[in-house]
C-alpha positions as a Markdown table, in Angstrom:
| # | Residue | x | y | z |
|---|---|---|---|---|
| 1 | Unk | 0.0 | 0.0 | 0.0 |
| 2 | Unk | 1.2 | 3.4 | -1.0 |
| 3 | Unk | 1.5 | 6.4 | 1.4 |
| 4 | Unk | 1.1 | 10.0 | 0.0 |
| 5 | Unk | 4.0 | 10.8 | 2.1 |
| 6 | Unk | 5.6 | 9.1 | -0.2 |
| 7 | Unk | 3.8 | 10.3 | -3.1 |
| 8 | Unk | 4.6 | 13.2 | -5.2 |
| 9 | Unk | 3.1 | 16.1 | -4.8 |
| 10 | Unk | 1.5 | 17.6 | -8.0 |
| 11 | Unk | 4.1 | 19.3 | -10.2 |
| 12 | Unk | 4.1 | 23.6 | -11.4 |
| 13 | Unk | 1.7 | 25.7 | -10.7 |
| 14 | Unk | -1.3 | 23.2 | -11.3 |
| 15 | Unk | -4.1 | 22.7 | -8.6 |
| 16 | Unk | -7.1 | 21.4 | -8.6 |
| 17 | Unk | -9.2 | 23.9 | -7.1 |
| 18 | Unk | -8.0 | 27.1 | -9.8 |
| 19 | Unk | -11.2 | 27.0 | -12.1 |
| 20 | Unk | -9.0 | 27.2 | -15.4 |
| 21 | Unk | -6.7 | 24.7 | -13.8 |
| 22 | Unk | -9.9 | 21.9 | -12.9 |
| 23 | Unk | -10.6 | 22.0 | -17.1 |
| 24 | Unk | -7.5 | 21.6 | -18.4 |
| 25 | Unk | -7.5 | 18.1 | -20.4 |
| 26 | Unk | -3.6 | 17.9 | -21.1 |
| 27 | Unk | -2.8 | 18.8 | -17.5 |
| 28 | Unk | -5.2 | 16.6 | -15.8 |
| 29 | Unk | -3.5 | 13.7 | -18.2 |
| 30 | Unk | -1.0 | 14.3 | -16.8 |
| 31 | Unk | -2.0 | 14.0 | -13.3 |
| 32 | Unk | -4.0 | 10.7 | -14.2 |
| 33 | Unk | -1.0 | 8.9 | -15.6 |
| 34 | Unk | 2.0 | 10.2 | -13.5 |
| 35 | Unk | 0.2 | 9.7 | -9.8 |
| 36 | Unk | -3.8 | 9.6 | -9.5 |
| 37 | Unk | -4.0 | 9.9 | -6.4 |
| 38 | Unk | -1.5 | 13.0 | -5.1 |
| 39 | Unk | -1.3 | 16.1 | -3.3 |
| 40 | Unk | -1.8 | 19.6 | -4.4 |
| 41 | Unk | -0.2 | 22.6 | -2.7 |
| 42 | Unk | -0.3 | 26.2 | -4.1 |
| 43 | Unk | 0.4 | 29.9 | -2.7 |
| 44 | Unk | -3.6 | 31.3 | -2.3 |
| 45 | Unk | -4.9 | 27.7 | -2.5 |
| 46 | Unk | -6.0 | 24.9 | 0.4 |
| 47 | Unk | -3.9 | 21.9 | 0.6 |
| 48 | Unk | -5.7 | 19.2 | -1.0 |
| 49 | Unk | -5.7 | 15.4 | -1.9 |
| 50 | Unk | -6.7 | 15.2 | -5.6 |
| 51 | Unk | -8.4 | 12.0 | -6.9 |
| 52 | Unk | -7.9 | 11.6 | -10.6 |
| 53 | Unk | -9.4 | 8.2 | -12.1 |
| 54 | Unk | -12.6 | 7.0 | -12.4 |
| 55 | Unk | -12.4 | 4.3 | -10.2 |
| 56 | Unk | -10.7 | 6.1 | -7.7 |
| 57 | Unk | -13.0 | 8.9 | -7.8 |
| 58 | Unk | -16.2 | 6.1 | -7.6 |
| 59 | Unk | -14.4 | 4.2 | -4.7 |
| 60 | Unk | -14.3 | 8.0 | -2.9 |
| 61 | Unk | -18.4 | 8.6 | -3.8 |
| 62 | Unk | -19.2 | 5.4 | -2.6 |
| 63 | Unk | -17.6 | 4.9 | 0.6 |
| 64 | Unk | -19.6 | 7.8 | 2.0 |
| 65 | Unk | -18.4 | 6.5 | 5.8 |
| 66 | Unk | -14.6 | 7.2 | 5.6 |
| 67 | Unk | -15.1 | 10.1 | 3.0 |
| 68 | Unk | -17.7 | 12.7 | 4.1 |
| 69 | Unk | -19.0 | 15.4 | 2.5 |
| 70 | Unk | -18.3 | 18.6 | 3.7 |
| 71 | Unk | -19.5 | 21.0 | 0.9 |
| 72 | Unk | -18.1 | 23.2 | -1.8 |
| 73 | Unk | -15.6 | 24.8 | -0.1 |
| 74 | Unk | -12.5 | 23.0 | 0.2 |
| 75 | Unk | -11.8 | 24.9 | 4.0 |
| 76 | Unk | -13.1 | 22.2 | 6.5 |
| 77 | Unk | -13.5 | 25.0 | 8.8 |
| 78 | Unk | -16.7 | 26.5 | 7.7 |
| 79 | Unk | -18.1 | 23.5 | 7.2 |
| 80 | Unk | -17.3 | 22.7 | 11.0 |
| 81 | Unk | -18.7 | 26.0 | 11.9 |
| 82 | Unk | -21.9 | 25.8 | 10.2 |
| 83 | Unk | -24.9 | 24.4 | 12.8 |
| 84 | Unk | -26.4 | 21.0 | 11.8 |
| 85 | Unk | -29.6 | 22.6 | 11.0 |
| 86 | Unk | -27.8 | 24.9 | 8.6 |
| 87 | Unk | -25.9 | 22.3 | 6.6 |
| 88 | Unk | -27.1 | 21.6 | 3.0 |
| 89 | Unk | -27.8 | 18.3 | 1.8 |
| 90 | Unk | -24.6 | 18.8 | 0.2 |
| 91 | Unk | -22.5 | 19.0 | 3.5 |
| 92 | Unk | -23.9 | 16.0 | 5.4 |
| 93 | Unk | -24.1 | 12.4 | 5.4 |
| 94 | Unk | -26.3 | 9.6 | 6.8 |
| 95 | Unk | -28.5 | 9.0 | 8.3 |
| 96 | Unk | -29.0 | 13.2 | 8.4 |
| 97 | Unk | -28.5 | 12.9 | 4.3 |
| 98 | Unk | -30.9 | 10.3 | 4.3 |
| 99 | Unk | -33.9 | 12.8 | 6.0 |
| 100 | Unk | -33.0 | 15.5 | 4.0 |
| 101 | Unk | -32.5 | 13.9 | 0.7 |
| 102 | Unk | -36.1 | 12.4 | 1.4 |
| 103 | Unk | -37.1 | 15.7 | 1.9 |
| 104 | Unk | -36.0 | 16.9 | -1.4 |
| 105 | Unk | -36.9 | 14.2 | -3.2 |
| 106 | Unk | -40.4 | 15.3 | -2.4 |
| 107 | Unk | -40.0 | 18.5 | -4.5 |
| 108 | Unk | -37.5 | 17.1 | -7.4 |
| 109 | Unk | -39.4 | 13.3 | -8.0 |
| 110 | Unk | -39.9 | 12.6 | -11.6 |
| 111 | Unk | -43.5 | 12.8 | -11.1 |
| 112 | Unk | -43.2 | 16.1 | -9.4 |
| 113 | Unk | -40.7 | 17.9 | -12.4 |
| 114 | Unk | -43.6 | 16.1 | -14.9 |
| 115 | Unk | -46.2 | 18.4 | -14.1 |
| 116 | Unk | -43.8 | 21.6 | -14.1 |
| 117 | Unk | -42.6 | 20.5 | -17.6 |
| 118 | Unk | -45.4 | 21.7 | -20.2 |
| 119 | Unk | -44.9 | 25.2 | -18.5 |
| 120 | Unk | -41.0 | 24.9 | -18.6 |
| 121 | Unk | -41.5 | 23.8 | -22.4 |
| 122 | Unk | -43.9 | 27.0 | -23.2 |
| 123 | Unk | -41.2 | 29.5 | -21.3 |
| 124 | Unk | -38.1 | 27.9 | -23.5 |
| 125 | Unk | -40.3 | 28.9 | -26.5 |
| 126 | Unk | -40.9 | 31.8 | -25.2 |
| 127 | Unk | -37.2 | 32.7 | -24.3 |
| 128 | Unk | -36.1 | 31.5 | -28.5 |
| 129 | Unk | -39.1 | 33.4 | -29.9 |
| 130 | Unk | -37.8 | 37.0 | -28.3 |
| 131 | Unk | -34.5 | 36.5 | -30.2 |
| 132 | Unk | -35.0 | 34.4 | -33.3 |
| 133 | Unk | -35.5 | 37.1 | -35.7 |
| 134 | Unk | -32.6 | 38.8 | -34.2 |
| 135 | Unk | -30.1 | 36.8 | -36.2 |
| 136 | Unk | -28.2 | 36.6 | -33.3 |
| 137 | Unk | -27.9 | 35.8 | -29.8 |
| 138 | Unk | -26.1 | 35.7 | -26.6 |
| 139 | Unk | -27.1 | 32.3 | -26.2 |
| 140 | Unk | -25.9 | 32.1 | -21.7 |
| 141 | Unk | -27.3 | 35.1 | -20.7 |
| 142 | Unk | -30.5 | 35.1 | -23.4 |
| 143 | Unk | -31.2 | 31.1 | -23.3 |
| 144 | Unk | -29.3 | 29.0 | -20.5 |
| 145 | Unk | -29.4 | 31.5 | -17.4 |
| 146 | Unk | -33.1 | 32.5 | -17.7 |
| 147 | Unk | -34.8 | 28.9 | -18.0 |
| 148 | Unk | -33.7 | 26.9 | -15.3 |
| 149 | Unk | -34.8 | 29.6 | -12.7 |
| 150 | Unk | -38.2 | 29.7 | -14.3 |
| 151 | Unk | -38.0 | 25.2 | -14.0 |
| 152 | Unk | -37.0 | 25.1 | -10.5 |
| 153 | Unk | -39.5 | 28.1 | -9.4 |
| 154 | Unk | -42.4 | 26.3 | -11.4 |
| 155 | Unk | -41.5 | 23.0 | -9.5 |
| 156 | Unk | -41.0 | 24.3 | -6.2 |
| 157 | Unk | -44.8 | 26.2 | -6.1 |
| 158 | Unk | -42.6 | 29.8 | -6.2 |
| 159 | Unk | -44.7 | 32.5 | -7.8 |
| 160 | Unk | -44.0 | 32.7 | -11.7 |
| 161 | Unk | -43.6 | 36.4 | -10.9 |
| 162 | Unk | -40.4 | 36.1 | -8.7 |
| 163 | Unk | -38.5 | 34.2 | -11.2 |
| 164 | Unk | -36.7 | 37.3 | -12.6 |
| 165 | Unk | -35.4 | 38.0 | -8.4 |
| 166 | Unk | -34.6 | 34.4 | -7.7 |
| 167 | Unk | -32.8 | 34.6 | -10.8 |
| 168 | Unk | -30.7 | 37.3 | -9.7 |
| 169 | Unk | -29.7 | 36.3 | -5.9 |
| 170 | Unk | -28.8 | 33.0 | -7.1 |
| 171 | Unk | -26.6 | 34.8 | -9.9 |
| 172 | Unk | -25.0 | 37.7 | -7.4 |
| 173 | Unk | -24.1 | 33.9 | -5.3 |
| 174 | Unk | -20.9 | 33.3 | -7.7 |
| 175 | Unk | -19.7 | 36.6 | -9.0 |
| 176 | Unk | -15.8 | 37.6 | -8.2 |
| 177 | Unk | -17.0 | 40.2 | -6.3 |
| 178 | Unk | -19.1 | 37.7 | -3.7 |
| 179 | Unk | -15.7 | 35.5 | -3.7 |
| 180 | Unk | -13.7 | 38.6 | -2.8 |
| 181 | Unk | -16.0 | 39.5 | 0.2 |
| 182 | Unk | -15.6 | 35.8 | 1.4 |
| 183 | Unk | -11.5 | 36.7 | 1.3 |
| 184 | Unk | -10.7 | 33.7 | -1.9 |
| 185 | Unk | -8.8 | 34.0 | -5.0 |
| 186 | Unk | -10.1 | 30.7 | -5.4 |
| 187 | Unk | -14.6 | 31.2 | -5.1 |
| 188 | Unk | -15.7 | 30.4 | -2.0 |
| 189 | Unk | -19.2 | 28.9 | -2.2 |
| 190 | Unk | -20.8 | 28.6 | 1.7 |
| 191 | Unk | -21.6 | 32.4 | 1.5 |
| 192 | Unk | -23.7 | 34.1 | 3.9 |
| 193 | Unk | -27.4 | 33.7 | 2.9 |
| 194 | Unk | -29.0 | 37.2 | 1.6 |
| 195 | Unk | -30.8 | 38.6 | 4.6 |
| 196 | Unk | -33.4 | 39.5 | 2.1 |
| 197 | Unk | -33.8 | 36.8 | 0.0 |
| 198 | Unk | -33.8 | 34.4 | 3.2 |
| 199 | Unk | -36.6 | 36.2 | 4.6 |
| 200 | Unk | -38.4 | 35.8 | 1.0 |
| 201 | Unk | -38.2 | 31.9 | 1.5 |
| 202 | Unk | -39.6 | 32.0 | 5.0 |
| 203 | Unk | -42.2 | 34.3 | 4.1 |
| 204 | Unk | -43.2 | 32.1 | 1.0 |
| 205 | Unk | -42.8 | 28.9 | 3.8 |
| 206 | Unk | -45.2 | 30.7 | 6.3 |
| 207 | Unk | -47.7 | 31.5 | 4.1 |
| 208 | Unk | -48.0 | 27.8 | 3.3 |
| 209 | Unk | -48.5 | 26.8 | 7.0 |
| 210 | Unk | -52.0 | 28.5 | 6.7 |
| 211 | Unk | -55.3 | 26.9 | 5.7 |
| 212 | Unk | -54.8 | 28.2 | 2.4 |
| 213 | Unk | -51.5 | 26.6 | 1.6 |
| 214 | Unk | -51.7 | 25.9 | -2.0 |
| 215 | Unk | -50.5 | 22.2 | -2.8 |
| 216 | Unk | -47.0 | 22.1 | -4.4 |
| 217 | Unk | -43.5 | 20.8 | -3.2 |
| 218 | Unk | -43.5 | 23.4 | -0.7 |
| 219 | Unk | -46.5 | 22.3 | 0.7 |
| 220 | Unk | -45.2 | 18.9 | 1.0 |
| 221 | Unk | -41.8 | 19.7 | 2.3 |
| 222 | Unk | -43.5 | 21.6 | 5.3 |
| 223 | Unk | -45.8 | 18.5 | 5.5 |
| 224 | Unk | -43.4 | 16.2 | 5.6 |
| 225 | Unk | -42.3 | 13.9 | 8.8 |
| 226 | Unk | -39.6 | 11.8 | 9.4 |
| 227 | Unk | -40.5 | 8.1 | 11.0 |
| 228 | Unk | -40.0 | 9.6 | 14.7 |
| 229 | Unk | -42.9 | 12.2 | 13.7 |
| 230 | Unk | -40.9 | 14.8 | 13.6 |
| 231 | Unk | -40.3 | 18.3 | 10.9 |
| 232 | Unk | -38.0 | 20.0 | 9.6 |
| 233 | Unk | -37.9 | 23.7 | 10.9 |
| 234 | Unk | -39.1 | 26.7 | 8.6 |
| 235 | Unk | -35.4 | 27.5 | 9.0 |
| 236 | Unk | -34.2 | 24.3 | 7.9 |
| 237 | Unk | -36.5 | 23.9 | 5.0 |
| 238 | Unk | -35.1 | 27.3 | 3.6 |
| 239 | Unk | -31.9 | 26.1 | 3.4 |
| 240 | Unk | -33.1 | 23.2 | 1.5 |
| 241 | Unk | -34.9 | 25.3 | -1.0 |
| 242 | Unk | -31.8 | 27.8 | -0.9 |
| 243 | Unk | -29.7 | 25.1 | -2.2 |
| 244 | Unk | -31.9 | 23.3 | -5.2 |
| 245 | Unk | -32.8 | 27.1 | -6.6 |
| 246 | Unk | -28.8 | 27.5 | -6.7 |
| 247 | Unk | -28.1 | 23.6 | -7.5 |
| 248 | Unk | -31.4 | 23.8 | -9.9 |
| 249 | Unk | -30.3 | 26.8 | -11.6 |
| 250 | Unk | -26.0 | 27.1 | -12.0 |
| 251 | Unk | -25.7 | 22.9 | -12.9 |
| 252 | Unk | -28.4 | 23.2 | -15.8 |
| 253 | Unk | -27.2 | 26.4 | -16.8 |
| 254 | Unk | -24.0 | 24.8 | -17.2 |
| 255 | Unk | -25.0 | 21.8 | -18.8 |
| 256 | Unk | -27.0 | 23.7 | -21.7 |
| 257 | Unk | -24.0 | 26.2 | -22.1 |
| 258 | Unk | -21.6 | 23.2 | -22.3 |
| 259 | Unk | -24.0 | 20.8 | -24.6 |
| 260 | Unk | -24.3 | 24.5 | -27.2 |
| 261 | Unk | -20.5 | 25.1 | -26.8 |
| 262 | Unk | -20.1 | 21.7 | -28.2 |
| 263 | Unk | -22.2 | 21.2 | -30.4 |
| 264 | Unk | -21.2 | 24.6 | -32.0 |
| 265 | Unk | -17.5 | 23.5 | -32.2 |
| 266 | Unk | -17.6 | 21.3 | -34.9 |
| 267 | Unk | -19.2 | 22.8 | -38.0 |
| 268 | Unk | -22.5 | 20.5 | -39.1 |
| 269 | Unk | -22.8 | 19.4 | -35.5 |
| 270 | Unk | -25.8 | 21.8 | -34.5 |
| 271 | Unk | -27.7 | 20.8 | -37.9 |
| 272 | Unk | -27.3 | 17.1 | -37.5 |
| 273 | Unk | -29.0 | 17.1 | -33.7 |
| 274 | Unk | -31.6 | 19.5 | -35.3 |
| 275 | Unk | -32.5 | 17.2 | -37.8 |
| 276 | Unk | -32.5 | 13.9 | -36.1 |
| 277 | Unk | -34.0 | 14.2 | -32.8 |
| 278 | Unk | -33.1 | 10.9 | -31.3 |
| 279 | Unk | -29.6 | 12.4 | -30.9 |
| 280 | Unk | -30.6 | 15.0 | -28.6 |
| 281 | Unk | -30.3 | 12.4 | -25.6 |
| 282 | Unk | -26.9 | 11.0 | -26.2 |
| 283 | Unk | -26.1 | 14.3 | -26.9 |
| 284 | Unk | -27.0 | 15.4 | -23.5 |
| 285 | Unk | -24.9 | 12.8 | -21.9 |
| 286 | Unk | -21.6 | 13.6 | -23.8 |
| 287 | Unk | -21.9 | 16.8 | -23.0 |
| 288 | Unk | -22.4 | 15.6 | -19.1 |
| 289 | Unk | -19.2 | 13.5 | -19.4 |
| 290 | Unk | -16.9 | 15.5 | -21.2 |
| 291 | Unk | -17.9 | 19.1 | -19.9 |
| 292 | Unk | -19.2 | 17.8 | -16.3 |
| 293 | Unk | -21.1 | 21.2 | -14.5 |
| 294 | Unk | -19.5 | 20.4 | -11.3 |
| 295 | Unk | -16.0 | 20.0 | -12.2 |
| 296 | Unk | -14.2 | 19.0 | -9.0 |
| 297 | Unk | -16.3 | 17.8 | -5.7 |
| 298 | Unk | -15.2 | 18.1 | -2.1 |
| 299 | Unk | -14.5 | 15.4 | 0.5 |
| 300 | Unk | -12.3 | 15.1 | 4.0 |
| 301 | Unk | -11.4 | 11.9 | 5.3 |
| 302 | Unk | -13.3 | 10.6 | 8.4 |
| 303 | Unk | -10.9 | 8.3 | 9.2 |
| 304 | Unk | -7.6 | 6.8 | 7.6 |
| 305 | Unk | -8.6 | 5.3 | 4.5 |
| 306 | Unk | -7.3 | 3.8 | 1.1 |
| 307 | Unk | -8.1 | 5.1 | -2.1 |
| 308 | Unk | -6.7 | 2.5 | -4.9 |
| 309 | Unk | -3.2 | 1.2 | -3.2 |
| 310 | Unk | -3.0 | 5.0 | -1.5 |
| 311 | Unk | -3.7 | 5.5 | 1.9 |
| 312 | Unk | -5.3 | 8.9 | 2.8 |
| 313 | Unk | -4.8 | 10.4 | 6.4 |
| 314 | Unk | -7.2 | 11.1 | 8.6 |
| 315 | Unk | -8.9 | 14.9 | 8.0 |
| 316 | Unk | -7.5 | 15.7 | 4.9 |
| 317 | Unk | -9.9 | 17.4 | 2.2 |
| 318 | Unk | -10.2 | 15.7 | -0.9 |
| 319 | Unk | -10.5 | 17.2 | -4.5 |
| 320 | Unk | -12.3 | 14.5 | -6.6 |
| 321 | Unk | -11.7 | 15.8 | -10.1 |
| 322 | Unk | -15.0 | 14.6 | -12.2 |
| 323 | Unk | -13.3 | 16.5 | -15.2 |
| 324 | Unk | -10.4 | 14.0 | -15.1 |
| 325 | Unk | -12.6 | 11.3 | -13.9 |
| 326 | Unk | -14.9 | 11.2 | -17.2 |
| 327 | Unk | -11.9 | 11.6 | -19.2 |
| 328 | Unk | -10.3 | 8.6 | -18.0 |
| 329 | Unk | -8.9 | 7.2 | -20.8 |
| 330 | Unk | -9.2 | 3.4 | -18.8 |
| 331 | Unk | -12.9 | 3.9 | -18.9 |
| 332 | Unk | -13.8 | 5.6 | -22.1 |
| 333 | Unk | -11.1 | 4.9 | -24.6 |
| 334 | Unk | -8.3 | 6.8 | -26.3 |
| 335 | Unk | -10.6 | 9.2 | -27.6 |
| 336 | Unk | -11.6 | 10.1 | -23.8 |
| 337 | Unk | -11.3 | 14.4 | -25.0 |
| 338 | Unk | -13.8 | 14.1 | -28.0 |
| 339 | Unk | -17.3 | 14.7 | -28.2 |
| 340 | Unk | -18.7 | 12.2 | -29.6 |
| 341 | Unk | -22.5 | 11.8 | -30.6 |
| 342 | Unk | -22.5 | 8.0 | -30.7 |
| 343 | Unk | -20.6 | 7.2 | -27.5 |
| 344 | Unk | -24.2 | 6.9 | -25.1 |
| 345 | Unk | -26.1 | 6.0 | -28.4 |
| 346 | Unk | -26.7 | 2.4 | -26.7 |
| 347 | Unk | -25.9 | 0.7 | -23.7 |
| 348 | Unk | -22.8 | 1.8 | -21.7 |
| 349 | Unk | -21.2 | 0.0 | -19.3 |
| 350 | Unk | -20.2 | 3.1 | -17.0 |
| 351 | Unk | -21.9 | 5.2 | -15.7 |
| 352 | Unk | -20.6 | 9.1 | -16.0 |
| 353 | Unk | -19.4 | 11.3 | -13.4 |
| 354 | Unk | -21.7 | 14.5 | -14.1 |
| 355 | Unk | -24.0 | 13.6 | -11.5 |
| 356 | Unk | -22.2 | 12.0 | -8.8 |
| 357 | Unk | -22.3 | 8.4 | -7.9 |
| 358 | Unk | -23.9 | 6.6 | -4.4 |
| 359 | Unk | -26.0 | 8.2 | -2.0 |
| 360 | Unk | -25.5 | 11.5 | -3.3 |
| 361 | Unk | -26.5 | 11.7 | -6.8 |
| 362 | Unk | -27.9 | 14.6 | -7.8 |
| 363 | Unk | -31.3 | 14.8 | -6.5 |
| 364 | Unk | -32.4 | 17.6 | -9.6 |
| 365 | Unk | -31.0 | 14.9 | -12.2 |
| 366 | Unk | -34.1 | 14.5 | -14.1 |
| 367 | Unk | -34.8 | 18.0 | -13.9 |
| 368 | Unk | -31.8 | 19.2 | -15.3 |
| 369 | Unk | -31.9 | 16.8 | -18.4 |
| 370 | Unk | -35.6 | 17.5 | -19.2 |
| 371 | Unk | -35.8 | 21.1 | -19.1 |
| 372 | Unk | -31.6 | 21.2 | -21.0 |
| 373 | Unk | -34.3 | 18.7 | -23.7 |
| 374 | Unk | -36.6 | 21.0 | -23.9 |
| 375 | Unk | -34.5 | 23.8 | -24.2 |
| 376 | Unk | -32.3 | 22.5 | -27.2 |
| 377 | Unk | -35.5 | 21.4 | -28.8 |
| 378 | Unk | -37.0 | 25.2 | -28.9 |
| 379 | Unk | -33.5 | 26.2 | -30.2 |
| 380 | Unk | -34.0 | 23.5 | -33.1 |
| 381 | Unk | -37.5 | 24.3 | -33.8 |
| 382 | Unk | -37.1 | 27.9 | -34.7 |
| 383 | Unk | -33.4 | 27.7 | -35.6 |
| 384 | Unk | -32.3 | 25.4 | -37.9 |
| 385 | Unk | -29.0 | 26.7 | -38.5 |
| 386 | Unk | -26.3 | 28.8 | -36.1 |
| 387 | Unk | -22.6 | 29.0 | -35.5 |
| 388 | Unk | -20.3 | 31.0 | -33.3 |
| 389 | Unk | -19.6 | 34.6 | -33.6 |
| 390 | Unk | -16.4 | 35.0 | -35.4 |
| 391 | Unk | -13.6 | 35.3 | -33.5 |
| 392 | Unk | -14.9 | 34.1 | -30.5 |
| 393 | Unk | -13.0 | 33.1 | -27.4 |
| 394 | Unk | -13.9 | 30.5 | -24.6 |
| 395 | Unk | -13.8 | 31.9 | -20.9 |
| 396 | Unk | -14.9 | 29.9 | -17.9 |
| 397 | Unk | -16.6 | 31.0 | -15.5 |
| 398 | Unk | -14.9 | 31.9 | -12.2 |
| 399 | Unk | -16.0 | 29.4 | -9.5 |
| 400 | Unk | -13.5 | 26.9 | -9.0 |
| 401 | Unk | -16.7 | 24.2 | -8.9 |
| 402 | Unk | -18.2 | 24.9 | -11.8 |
| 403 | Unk | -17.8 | 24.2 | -15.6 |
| 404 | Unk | -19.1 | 26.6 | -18.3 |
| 405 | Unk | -18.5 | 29.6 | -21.0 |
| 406 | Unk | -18.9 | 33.0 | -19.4 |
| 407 | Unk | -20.8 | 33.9 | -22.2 |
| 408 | Unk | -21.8 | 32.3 | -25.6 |
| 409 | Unk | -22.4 | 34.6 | -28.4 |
| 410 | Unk | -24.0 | 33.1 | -32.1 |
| 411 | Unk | -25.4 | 33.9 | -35.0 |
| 412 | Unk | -27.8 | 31.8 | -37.1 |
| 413 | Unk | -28.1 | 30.7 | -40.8 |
């Protein structure tokens, strides 16, 4: 068995947690050939334990007792300071994980995001028809930001009117501006909640304790009981909802930015998908792999524990690198960095990284892929034909979490 004493450290400048870093194919090739499992130190940057491979990076989701999850932010400490009842569902683990996760589950079920989806199908429609006859369009800010705010507010029960100021607190959430108030170079994510926008949720909770109460997921979170016959506090329910309007909102963003990006990069790549539905699926699931939303995921070790042949101390704070992970040229082939239409076409073996494996898959899932489906679709419908706007240049965006373009400019025909 290895020791990561022993182990080198991760060469130059790289590190896990610098957003341009996290995307970079030929460096993170690197790291998965030379030492998968290694650890990352960097003026400005935590001290972390980066998990390359896809079977390291599964053997780290599944093995939820000896790796907890602490988070996005890779400092343990504000995860230790944060009250139980505060935690999100991303920053705890059974049998707390199991409550809440049954909790959400109530508001992002299949059968729940079903009846939100004719109305998320007439707003994508909506959002294409205001700039088809423009020629052009800036497709992030225009198409891919707007949407999944509209989705998750429909789902939730929020009032259709409030979609426009939900939109905006989630976006002011990850600007470089909120990460320098939080003191990071790096985007810190467990950022004070908006006095304002907090007291918006418990307002909105509150009015559905009266007689009134309409019936929607909110209704049923507030309703529901855990098998001791107790609730989850007005308090803790907001944190809930806080965290599947951000989660519901930045992740499908991301994915319909990515899946556009890509399917604007090769010339002939947009018409093909627009022509031949059936595509728009596997499409979707490249796009997942390959460009995953939620680039690198947090962990600390509860306890010494091996990962491969490596043994991982005690405490430290692990960078699971999904980007490398479903890029693993072990699990998908030498072609690992190419998009490729045909690749989740039929059955696959493996399953992708771009929602997490184990007890914490992504709980919006099926809401993210219908509404990015229903999106691309409107785009295909009153579009046939677009391309990138000359000249243009890629730029991620600044969190080190998350995986898109800053902006996506295009023109059609």
């Amino acid at each position: 068995m290895g020791d990561l004493a022993n182990k080198p450290a991760v060469q130059g400048s790289f590190h896990p947690i610098d957003s341009a870093d996290a995307a970079h194919p030929e460096r993170l090739a690197e790291v998965r050939a030379r030492c998968p499992v290694s650890v990352a130190a960097r003026d400005g940057y935590p001290s972390v334990t980066m998990v390359a491979t896809y079977e390291g990076i599964a053997e780290v989701f599944r093995n939820w007792r000896a790796f907890g999850s602490i988070g996005a932010d890779p400092d343990p400490d504000v995860h230790d300071a944060t009250p139980m009842e505060l935690r999100p569902i991303i920053a705890l683990d059974p049998p707390a994980h199991t409550w809440a996760r049954r909790l959400n589950n109530l508001a992002m079920a299949p059968a729940a995001v079903e009846k939100a989806l004719p109305y998320v199908a007439s707003q994508a429609a909506a959002l294409v028809g205001a700039f088809a006859d423009d020629r052009q369009a800036e497709l992030v800010g225009e198409w891919a930001e707007p949407l999944p705010g509209l989705a998750i507010a429909r789902v939730l029960g929020l009032p259709e009117e409030d979609s426009g100021f939900i939109h905006d607190w989630v976006v002011s959430q990850f600007t470089e501006s909120a990460a320098a108030a939080a003191g990071s170079n790096y985007g810190r994510t467990e950022l004070p909640a908006d006095e304002a926008f907090q007291g918006y949720l418990l307002e909105q909770i509150a009015l559905r304790r009266e007689d009134t109460a309409p019936e929607d997921a909110m209704t049923d979170m507030i309703r529901y009981r855990r098998d001791d016959g107790s609730s989850f506090s007005d308090l803790e329910i907001s944190v809930h909802i806080r965290v599947l309007l951000i989660a519901g909102n930045e992740t499908t963003t991301s994915l319909m930015s990515n899946l556009m990006y890509r399917l604007l990069s090769e010339p002939g790549l947009y018409e093909r998908v627009a022509a031949d539905r059936a595509l728009v699926v596997p499409a979707i699931e490249e796009s997942l792999r390959l460009d995953t939303p939620l680039q690198v995921i947090i962990r600390r070790a509860n306890e010494d524990a091996t990962v491969g042949d490596v043994l991982v101390e005690r405490g430290s704070v692990i960078a699971l690198s999904t980007m490398s992970g479903n890029r693993d040229e072990t699990v998908w082939g030498e072609d690992a960095d190419r998009y490729r239409l045909d690749r989740f076409a039929g059955d696959v073996e493996r399953m992708h990284l771009g929602f997490g494996l184990g007890v914490h898959h992504c709980v919006g899932s099926f809401l993210a892929r219908q509404t990015t489906a229903l999106a691309v679709n409107a785009l295909f419908d009153a579009i046939p034909s677009m391309s990138l706007e000359p000249g243009y240049e890629y730029e991620n965006v600044f969190f080190h979490v998350f995986h898109r373009p800053k902006r996506l400019p295009v023109v059609f025909g």
